[in-house]
N, C-alpha and C positions, 0 to 999 in steps of 0.2 A: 504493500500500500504506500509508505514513504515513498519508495523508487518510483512509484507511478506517478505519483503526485511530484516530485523533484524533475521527473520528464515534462511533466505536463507543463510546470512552472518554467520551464529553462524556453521551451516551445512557444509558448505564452509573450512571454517577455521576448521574444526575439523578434515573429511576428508583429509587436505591436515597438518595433525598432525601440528597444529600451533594453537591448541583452544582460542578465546577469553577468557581469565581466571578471567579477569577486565577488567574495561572501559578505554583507557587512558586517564590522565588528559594532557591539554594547562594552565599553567600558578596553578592555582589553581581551574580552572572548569573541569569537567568532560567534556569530548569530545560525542556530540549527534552525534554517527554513522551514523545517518539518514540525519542531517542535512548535516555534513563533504560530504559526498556523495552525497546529490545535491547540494550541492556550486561547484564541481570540475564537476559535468557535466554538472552544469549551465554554467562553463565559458570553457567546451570545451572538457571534459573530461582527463584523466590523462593524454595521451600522450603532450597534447596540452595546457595544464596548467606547466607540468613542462618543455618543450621547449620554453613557452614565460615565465618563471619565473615568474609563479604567485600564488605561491605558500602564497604568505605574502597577496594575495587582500581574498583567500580562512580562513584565518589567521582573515582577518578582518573580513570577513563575520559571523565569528563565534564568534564576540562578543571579541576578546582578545584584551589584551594590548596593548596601541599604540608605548611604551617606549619599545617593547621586542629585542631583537636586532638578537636573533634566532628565530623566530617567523615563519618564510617559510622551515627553517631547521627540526623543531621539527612539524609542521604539517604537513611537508612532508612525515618524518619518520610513523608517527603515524597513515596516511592513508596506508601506503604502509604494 
């Protein structure tokens, strides 16, 4: 299921000329596409994570910093 999902997203973004070229990093980890992607539909999907502002619980779920202070800003960007 990740693999097909990780094809589907690299296909995705290519087509719509915007290619993944690198992975981005949160903090100094590499960001797991796979994961980023079910934390946000675990808590509701996009529309619904960024209308209850939880973008920083998506943040935590991904292992980061607890001290970050753009933390919901830079996951946000990095999914989107």
């Amino acid at each position: 299921e990740e693999e097909a999902f990780l094809i589907s997203l690299y296909k995705f973004m290519k087509e719509r000329h915007t290619p993944i070229e690198r992975i981005p990093h949160l903090g100094f980890k590499q960001i797991n596409l796979w994961k980023i992607y079910k934390a946000v539909e675990k808590l509701g999907a996009y529309e619904l994570v960024t209308g209850r502002r939880l973008w920083k619980n998506v943040y935590d779920e991904l292992g980061g910093s607890p001290g970050s202070t753009s933390a919901a800003t830079c996951t946000r960007r990095h999914y989107e």
